[in-house]
N, C-alpha and C positions, 0 to 999 in steps of 0.2 A: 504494500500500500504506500509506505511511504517513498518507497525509488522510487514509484509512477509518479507523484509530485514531486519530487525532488530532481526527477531528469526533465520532466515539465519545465519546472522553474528556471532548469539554468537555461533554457532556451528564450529567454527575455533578457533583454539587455536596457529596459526601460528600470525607471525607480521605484515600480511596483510590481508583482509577482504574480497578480494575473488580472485580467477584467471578468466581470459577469454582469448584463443586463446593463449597462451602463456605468457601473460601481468599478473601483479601484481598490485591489488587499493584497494586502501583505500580509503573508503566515507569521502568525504568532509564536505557534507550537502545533507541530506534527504530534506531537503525543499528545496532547489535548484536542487533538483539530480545532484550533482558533485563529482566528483573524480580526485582520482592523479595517477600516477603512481608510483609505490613504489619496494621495491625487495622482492626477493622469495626464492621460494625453490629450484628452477634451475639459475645456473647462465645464461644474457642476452649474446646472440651472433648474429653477422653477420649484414645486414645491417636492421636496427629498423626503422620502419615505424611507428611511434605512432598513433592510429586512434581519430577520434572526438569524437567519441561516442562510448557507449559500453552496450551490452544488459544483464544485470541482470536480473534473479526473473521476468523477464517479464517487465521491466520497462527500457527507456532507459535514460542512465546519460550521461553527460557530462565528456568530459575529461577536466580538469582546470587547472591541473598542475601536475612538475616532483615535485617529493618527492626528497626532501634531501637522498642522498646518494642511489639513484635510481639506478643508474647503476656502482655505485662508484666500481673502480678494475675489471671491466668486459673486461679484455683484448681483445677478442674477438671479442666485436662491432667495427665496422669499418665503419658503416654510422650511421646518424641517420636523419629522416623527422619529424620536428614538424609540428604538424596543427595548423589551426588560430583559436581555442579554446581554446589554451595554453597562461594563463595569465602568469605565475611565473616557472621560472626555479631555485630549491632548492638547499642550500649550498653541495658542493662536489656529487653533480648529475652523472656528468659524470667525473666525475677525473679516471684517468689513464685508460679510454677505448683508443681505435685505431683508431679513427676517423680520417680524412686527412683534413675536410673543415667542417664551421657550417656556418647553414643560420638561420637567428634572425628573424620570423616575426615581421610585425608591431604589434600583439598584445600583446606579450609580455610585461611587465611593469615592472618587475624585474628577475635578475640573482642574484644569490645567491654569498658566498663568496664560493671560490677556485673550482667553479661550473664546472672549465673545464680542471682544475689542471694537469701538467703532464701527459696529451696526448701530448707523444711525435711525432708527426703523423701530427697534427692539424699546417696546412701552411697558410689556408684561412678562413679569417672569412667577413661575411655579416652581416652588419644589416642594415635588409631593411626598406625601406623611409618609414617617418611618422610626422604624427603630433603630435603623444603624446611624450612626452620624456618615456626617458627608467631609469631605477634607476640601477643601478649596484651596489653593496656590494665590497667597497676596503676601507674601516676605518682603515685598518691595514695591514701591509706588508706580513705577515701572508696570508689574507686574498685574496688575489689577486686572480681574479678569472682565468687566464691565466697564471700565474706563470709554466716554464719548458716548454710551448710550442713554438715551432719553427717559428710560423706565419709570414709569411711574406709579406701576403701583408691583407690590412684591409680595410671595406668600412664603412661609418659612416652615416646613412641614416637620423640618426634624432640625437637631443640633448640626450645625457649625463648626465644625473642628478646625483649628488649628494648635501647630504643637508648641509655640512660644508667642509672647507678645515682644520680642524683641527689637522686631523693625519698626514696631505702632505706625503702620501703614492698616489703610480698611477696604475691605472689600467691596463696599459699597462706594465708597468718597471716590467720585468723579464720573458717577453719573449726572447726566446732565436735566435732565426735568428739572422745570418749575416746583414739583409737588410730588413728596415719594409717599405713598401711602403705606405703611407697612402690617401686613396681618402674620401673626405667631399662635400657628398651631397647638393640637393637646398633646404630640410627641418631645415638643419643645419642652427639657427641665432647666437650661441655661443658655445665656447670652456671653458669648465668647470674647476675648480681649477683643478692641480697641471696635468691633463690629461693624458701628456708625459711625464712628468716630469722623467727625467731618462735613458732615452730610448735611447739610446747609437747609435744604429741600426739605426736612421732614417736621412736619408741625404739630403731630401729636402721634403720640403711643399710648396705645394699652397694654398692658403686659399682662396675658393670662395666668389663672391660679396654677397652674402645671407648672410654672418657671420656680425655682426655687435658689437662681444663682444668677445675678449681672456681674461681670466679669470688670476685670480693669478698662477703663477710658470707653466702654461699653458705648456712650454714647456722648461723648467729650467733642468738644466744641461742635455742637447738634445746634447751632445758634439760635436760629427758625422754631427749635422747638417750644411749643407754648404751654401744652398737656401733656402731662403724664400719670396715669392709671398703675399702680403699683397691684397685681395681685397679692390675693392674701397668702399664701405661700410662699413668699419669697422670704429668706434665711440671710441674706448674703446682700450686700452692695459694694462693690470694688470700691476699690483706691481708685478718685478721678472719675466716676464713671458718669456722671452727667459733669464735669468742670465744665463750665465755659458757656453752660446754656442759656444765653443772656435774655432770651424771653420768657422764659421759665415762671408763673410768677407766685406760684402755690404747690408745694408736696402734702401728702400725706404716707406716713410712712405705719403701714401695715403692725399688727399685734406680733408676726410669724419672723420679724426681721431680728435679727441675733446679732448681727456687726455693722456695721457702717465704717469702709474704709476710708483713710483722710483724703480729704481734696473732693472728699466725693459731689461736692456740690458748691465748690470753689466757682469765683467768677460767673456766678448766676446773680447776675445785678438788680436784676429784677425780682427775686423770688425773696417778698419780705412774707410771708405766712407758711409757716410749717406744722404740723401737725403728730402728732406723736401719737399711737392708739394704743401702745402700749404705757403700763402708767410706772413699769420700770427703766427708768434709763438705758439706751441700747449703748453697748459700747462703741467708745467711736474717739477718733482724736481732734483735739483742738485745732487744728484748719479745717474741719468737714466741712464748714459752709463756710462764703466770702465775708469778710467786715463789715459789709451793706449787708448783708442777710443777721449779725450777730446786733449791730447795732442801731438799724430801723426796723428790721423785719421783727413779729411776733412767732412765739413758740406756744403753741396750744397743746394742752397735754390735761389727760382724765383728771376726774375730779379729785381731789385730794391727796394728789400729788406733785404738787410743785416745789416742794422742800427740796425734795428726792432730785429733780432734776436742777435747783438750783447747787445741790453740793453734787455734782456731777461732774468728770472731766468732758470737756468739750459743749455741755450743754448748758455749764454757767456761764458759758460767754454772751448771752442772750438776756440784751441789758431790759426785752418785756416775756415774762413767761406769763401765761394768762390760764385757767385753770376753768374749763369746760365745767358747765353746771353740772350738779347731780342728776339730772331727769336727762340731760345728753345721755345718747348710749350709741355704740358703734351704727354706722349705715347699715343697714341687712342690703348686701346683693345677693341676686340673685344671676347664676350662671347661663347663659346662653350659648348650646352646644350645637352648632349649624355643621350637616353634611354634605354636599352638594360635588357631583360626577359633573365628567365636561360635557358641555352643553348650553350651558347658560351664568345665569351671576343671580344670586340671592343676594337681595339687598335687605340690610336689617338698620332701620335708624341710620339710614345713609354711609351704613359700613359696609363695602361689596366683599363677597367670598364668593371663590372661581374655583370649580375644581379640588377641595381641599375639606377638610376637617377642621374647624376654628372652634374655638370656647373663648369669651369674654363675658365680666361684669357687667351688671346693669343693676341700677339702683332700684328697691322696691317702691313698686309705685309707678315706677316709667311708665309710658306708654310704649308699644311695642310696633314698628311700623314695618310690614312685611311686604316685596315686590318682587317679582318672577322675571326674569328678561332673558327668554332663549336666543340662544344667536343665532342665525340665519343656517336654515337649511337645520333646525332643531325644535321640538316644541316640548311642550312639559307636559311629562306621563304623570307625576302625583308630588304629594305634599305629604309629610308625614306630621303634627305635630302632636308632642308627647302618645305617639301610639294610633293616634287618631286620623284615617284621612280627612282633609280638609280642601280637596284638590275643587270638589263640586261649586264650594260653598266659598270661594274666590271672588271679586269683584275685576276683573278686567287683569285679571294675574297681582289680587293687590288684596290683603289680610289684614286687619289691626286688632292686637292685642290693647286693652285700656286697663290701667293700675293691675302691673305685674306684680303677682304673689305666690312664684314658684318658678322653681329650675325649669327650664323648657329647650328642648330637644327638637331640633326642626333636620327632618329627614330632604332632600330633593333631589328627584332623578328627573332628568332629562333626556327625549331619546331622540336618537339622527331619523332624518324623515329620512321614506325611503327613497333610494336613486334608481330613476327609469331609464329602460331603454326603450324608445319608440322605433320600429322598424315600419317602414314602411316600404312596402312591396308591394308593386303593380299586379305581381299575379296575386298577394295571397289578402291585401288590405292593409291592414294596419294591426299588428299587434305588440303591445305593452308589456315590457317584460320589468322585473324586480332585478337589479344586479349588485353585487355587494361591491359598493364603494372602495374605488383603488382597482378593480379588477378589468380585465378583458375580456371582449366579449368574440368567441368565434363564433362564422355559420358560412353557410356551403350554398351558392344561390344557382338555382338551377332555370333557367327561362324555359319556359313551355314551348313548344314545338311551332316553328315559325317565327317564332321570336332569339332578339341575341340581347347582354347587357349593351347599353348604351351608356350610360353612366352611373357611378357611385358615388353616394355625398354624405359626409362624418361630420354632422355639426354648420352646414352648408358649405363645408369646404369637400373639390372633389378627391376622391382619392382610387378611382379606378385603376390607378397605375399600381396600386399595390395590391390589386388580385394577383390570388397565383393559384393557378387550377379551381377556376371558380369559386375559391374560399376567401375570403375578407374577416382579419383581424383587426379588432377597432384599437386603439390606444388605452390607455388606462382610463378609467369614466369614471371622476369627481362629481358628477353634476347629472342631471338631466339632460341626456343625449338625446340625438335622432341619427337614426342611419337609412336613407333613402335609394331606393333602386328605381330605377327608370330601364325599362326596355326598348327596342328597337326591331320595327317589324323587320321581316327578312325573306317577304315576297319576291317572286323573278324581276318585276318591275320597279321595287325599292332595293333590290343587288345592283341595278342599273345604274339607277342615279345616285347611288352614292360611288359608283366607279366612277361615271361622269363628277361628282362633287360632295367631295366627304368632310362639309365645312362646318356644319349643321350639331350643336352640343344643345341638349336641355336635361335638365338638373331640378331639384327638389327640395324644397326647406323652409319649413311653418308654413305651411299654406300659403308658400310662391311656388310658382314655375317659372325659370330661368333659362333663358334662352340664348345661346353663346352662337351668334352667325360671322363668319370670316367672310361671309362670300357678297352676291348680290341682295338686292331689299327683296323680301318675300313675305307671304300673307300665313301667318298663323291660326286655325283653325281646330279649337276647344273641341269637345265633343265629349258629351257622357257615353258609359258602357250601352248603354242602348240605344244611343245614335242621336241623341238632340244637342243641336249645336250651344252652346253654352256662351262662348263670345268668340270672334275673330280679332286678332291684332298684327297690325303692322309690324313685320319684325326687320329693321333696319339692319346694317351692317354694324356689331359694336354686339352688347348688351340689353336685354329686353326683359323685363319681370312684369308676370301679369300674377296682380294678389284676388287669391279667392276668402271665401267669409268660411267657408265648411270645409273640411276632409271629404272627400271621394277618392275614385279612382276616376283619371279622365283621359282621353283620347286625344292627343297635339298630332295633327295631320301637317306639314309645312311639304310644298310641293307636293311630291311623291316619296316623302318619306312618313312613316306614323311612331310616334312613340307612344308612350304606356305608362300612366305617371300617377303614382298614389303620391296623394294630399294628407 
């Protein structure tokens, strides 16, 4: 098995090891059969579908991963689908394609450095829920694997890995949006060094009850930012981790928090109200918060304990502690658990979730505002919430919960309509077939006796040059196709005149007939299958389209020639 690839391979003298279907790979490992995908001799275009697997030499491999610099400058591409065999996305992969959104399976385990670089295009990224952490390549500002792209909103389905904060470069810092919206999954337990650090664009965060760790400079000079939602779970806040967030202008810091590292709320010039919900001092050191926040800002802390935090290191520097009434008692939230497959966006209180799993607080009481928005070429099969369908009982895809008073769990699936193929054929009419999106479609067109094809048209483009023994393969069908057949009578007296003059094209598509004449002006003459003339038209030299209202099958006589043309 493996000398039959291996005397293969060395018969290539290009930078990759073999082609298939348009793809370029390099063998991984013969003992694993694995492969990457790599580049070639034609540059990648249009929307890229990567497959699992791929047939070599008789043997099938594995696809494992994009090669460094795979589609790197491939302006062209405009989507891309990875599959869940794709462990590793390679340094400058897709830098400067045209892509608009990337979805990250869970198996992924690494993105490379500047992996997605200057797609100026790329508005939405996913990466969906998991348990393994993901490793991302940002050691260097250099290196950033989104640097130049516009994204603006981001979903974060599992941990973030990296193995040091030593370069305090961020993974995020240098995308370009106005406005980063960020949503943190229920796989997410922590926020990794330096994260956001930078990120100008980001104006509010919630950080769900799942998180139980913000990490050093987490989210350090976040300038823009104005909110932040701390869940109750959180244990941990690094050294630095909001410094510098100079819009910032209110914390409240959770019962569940056990340390506050120093600096951690340094150069927040803004933020004169803090709040403490637990009524024992957290430890923490004398720079956690800026001079402006110690000596205008207030420290609000339970009732009957402000002794406790006035003899407190770090928390006596807070020249007003003010001491919440007795009838004060913690907010009661409550948790909102949204699921939603791709398809569409759940909008909840103007927070969208795509494709992903999200949990956030909501204060009891809220109102609760629920909207459904499939995207094109999708509709919505159901609604789930707490157990319940709800899908009937909708107003125009739009639900409101009024003074919430309980956890609630909203299920939503969305499904792809389905994608047809209309064939249309003079001998047989018109039928509608269901074909699974991405696929081809074969068929074997046989003209009945006295008849030959005359043309073929994929989408109203012709493509009779690509019959081969009367069979027609259509391309891969994303969409609602037509594939139309036109016959060509092939009586003794229309043998004639197309020896005499074989100039005469007519073609099919949405209810036109198309009529391609090279030669002299001649009179075109409609006719239904049982012989009533239906219209005549002029058919100059050039292009002629005559539009009907209905599908039929109809009869174009032009001289002494007939064709045969379903509508």
């Amino acid at each position: 098995m493996f000398s039959v690839i291996a005397m293969m391979l060395s018969l290539s003298a290009s930078g990759y090891d073999f082609e298939v279907n348009g793809f370029y790979f390099n063998i991984l490992s013969m003992t694993d059969m694995t492969v990457e995908v790599t580049s070639g001799d034609v540059t990648y275009s249009g929307d890229i579908v990567i497959p699992m697997t791929v047939s070599y030499a008789n043997h099938i491999l594995t696809v494992r991963q994009i090669g460094n610099r795979a589609f790197y400058g491939c302006s062209k591409v405009t989507s891309i689908s990875l599959p869940s065999t794709i462990s590793q996305i390679g340094d400058e992969s897709f830098s400067s394609t045209n892509i608009d959104s990337l979805y990250v399976p869970n198996t992924i385990k690494y993105i490379g450095g500047r992996a997605f670089s200057s797609c100026i295009y790329l508005k939405k990224l996913i990466i969906e829920d998991g348990q393994e952490d993901i490793e991302i390549n940002w050691n260097s500002w250099i290196d950033r694997p989104f640097i130049s792209c516009p994204i603006d909103s981001i979903y974060m389905g599992r941990n973030i890995y990296r193995e040091s904060w030593g370069a305090q470069s961020s993974i995020f810092n240098g995308i370009s949006s106005s406005s980063l919206n960020i949503e943190i999954g229920t796989n997410v337990t922590y926020l990794t060094y330096c994260l956001f650090q930078n990120c100008t664009n980001i104006k509010s965060i919630a950080i769900p009850n799942n998180v139980k760790d913000i990490y050093f400079c987490a989210f350090k000079g976040c300038t823009n930012l104005e909110s932040v939602i701390l869940g109750s779970s959180i244990e941990n806040i690094g050294s630095s981790a909001f410094d510098g967030c100079a819009s910032l202008s209110s914390i409240i810091i959770p019962k569940s928090v056990s340390t506050i590292g120093s600096s951690a709320f340094a150069n927040c010039s803004s933020l004169l109200e803090v709040t403490s919900k637990n009524p024992n001092p957290v430890s923490t050191e004398n720079d956690c918060f800026s001079a402006t926040t110690y000596w205008k800002g207030v420290l609000y802390v339970p009732f009957n304990s402000s002794n406790s935090f006035k003899n407190a290191n770090g928390w006596n520097n807070f020249s007003s502690i003010i001491e919440l009434g007795e009838d004060v008692t913690d907010d009661t939230y409550f948790n909102i658990t949204a699921i939603v497959n791709y398809g569409g966006d759940l909008i909840v209180n103007e927070k969208e979730i795509t494709n992903s799993s999200l949990s956030f607080p909501i204060i009891e009481k809220s109102n609760l505002d629920i909207s459904l928005v499939p995207y094109q070429g999708y509709v919505l099969k159901s609604i789930i919430l707490n157990g319940v369908d709800i899908t009937n009982i909708l107003t125009d895809n739009i639900y409101s919960i009024t003074s919430l008073n309980e956890n609630i769990t909203i299920v939503v699936t969305f499904v792809e309509l389905p994608t047809y193929l209309a064939i249309k054929n003079a001998d047989n009419g018109t039928v509608s077939l269901v074909v699974n999106k991405g696929n081809t479609y074969t068929t074997v067109i046989t003209p009945a006796e006295g008849w030959e094809i005359s043309t073929i048209s994929f989408n109203g483009t012709e493509v009779t040059n690509e019959l081969v023994d009367n069979t027609y393969a259509t391309p891969s069908i994303t969409s609602d196709s037509e594939l139309s057949v036109v016959y060509k009578q092939t009586t003794e007296n229309s043998v004639k005149a197309l020896q005499a003059n074989n100039t005469i094209k007519v073609s099919a598509y949405n209810r036109e007939i198309t009529i391609k004449n090279d030669g002299v002006t001649s009179i075109a003459n409609v006719y239904t299958l049982g012989g009533t003339l239906v219209t005549s038209e002029t058919v100059n030299s050039g292009t002629t389209t005559i539009r009907f209202s209905t599908n039929n099958v109809y009869l174009v006589k032009i001289g002494n020639q007939t064709f045969k043309v379903a509508l």
